[in-house]
N, C-alpha and C positions, 0 to 999 in steps of 0.2 A: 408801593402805592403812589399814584401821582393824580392827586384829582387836581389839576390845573387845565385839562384841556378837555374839548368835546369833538369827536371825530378826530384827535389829533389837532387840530388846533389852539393854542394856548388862547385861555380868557382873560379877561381882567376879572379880580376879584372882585368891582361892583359891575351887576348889571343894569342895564337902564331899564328901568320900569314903563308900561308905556299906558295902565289901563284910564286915564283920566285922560286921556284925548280922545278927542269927540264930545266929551260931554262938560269936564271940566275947565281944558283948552282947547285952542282954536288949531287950525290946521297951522296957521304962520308959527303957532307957541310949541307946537310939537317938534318945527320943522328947526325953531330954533334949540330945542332943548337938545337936537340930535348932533345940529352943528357942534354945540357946546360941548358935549359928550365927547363927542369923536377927539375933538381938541386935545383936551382932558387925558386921553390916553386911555378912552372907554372902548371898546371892540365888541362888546356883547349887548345884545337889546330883546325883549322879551317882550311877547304879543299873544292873542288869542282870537281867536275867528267871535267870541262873543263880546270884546271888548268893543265900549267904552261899560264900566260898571258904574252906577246899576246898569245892570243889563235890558235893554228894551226892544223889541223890533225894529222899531226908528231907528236904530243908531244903531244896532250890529253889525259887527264887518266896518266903522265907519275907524278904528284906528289902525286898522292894517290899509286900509285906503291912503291913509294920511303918510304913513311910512312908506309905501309904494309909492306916492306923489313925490317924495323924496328923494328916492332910489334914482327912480328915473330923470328927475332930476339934476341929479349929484354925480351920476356916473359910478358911485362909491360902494356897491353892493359888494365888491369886494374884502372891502375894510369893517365889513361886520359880519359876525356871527351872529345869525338870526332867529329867533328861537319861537314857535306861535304853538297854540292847542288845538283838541279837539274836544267838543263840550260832551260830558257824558249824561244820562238822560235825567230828566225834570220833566214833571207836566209845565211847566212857569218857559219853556224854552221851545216848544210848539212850534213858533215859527222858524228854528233853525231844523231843514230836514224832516218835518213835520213830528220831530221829536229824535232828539243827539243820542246816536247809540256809539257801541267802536265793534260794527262791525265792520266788516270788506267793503260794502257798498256805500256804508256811510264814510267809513274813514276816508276811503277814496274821492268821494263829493267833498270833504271838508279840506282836503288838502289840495284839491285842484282850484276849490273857491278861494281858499287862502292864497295860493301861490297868483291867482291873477289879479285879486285884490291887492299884495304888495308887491306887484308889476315885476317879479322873480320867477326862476323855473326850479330853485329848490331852497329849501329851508336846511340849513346845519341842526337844528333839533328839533323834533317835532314831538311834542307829550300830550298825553291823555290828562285832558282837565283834571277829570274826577273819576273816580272807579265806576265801572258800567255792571256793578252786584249792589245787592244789601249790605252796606257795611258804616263804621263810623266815619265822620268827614266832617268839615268847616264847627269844629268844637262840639262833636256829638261825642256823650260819654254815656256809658255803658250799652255794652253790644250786648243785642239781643236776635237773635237767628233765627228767620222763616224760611220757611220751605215752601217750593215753589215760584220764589219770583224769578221773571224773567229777567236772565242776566246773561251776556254776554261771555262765553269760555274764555279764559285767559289765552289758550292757545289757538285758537279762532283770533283773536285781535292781534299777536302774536307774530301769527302767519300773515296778516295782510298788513302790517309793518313791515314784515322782510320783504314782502311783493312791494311795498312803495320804497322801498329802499335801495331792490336791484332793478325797480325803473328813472333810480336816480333826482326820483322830485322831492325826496327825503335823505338826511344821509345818516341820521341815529336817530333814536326816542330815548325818549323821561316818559317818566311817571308824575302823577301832580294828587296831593293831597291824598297819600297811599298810605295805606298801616303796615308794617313789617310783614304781614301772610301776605299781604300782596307785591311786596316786594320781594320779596323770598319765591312767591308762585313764579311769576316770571320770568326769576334766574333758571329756577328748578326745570321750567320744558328748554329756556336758550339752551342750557348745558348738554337736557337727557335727548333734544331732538334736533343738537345742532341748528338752534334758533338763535337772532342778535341778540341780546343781554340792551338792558334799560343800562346808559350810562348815567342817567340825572333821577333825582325826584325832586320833585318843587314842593314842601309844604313851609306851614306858618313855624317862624322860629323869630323868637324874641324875648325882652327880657321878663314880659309877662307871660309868657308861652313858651319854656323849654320844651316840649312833650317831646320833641323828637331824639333826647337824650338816652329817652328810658327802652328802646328797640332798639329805633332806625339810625343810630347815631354808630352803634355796631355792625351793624349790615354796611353803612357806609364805609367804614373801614376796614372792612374783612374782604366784602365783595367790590369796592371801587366802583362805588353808586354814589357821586357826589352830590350833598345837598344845593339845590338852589334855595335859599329861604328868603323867602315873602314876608312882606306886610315887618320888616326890622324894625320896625319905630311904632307897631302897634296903633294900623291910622293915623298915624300923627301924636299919636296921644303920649309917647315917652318925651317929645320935645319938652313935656310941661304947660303945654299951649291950652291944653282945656282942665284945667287942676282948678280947684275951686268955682263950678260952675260955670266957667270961662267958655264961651262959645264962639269964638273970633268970624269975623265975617266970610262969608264963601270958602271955609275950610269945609272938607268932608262931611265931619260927623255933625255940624250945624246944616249944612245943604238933607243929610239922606238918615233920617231917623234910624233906618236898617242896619247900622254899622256900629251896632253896641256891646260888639263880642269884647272891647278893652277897655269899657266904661263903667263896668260893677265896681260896687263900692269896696271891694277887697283889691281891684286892680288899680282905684283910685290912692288906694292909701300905699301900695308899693308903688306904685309909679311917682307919687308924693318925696318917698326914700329917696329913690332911685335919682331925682332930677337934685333933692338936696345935695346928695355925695358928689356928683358932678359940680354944681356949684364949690364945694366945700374944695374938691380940687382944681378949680377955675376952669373947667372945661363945660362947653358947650353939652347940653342933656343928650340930644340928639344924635351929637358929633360919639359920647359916650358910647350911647347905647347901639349906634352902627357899626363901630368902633368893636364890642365888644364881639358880636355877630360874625366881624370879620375876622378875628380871633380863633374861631373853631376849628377845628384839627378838620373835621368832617365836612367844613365850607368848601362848595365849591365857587361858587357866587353870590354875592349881597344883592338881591335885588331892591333898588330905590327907586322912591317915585317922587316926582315932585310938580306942583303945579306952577311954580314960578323958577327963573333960573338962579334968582335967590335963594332959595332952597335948594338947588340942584347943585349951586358950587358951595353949598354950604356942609353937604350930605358928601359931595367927593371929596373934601377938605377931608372927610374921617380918615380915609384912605392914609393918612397921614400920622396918625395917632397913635400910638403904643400905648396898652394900660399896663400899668406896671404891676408885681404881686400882689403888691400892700392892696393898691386899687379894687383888683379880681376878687381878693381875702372880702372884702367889703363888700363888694355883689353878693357874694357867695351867703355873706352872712343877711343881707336882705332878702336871698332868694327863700332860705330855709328858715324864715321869717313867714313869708310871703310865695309858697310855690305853684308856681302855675294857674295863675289866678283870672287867667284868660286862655282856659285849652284849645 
């Protein structure tokens, strides 16, 4: 099993996050947070056609523009592995495509507006946002099954993957915010119909959000479907930063009410733990808890995000970190304390 590379190319263990440009940084703070990166010894950076979030008309597409302004720039499209989405359907998303499916014709629109928005002719991985069926996703628990909606075949989206893939403006897919049947569907036609195989899924994983342990964390390692996981610091909220009502100025969750999936008072009083044992072993909370993420046997990249480049050499500083047993024994015992208390 080798989850260290995508198409064949080796990644770095963190990727660069990009979804707070456009909205939270400006084009020059993007452009430097990429210099920074690249420096760093970062080679992976990860984007979406509906990015900057929140997601709005106004500003869709406006953080692939900002990474294109760079490219072309920089000359440097070589020295990254580039990774963007395709958004799957919402009535809330209307204006992209008159509503984001993964069919043929949409995928196809979504990846020719990407590729000329970040001023490239192919993306090294291209993933499905979100599942285009009924199913759980962005912390929904308990499945409950209708019949009849309109959804998308797996092997329909499947196929017009492998058509943008032997036309060369794609060179793999991921998955992003997948359950285990959907991950497994997948493999199950690549295999039975000589179709590509998803090498990545993208979902949430962190210290208040293990869920990916309890399936996908097996599929990762039997099938060599490496995790990208998102959101490792829980919005910001594992730093410690908003712990006792604390709502620090122009951070995320005081800017955009909507962003309360790791703010419940059960997520409060583990992430409380979690920031004290950091302390307790002089380590940064943050640095911890990236730290830990990056640990995963199942990791295949950390994705970080940061709005200043203070945070961003602060978040690649993890990179640097080893937790020792004793330390992990102590999660372990906060986790089964406190488990998943942001799914």
């Amino acid at each position: 099993m080798s989850l260290t590379t995508i198409n064949g190319k080796s990644v770095s263990k963190l990727c660069l996050g990009t979804m707070t440009w456009g909205e939270q940084n400006s084009e020059a703070e993007a452009h430097s947070q990429i210099d920074f990166a690249l420096e760093r010894g970062i080679n992976f950076m990860d984007t979406a056609e509906m990015y900057p979030v929140p997601p709005k008309a106004e500003t869709a597409g406006r953080t692939e523009e900002y990474i294109g302004s760079w490219l072309a720039k920089s000359g440097k499209r070589d020295q990254w592995v580039l990774a963007s989405k395709a958004a799957g359907p919402g009535s809330s998303l209307d204006y992209l495509r008159g509503g984001p499916r993964h069919t043929a014709k949409h995928l196809v629109e979504a990846v020719e507006t990407s590729l000329k928005r970040l001023q490239t002719d192919y993306l090294d991985l291209y993933q499905l946002h979100w599942p285009d069926r009924n199913t759980n996703c962005f912390g929904q628990l308990g499945y409950r099954h209708r019949e009849g909606v309109d959804e998308t075949p797996i092997d329909e989206t499947l196929r017009a993957l492998q058509d943008l893939i032997a036309s060369g403006k794609i060179r793999s897919y991921g998955l992003s915010n997948e359950t285990p049947w959907g991950v497994m569907s997948f493999l199950h036609y690549a295999k039975s119909e000589g179709l590509p195989a998803p090498e990545t899924v993208q979902n949430p994983y962190n210290l208040l959000n293990r869920t990916y342990e309890i399936g996908l964390a097996e599929v990762s390692h039997r099938e060599d479907v490496g995790l990208l996981a998102y959101s490792p610091l829980g919005f910001g909220v594992l730093s410690g930063k908003y712990l006792n009502g604390q709502r620090p100025e122009n951070a995320r969750i005081t800017l955009f009410e909507r962003f309360s999936r790791y703010t419940n008072p059960e997520a409060e009083a583990a992430t409380a733990m979690y920031v004290q044992l950091a302390k307790d072993h002089g380590l940064d909370p943050a640095q911890m808890a990236l730290a830990f993420v990056s640990s995963r046997t199942f990791l295949l990249s950390n994705i970080i995000g940061a709005t200043s480049l203070e945070q961003l050499e602060s978040n690649i500083a993890s990179q640097e970190l080893m937790l020792d047993k004793d330390l992990l024994k102590e999660i372990e015992a906060i986790h089964k304390q406190h488990p998943n208390p942001s799914p």
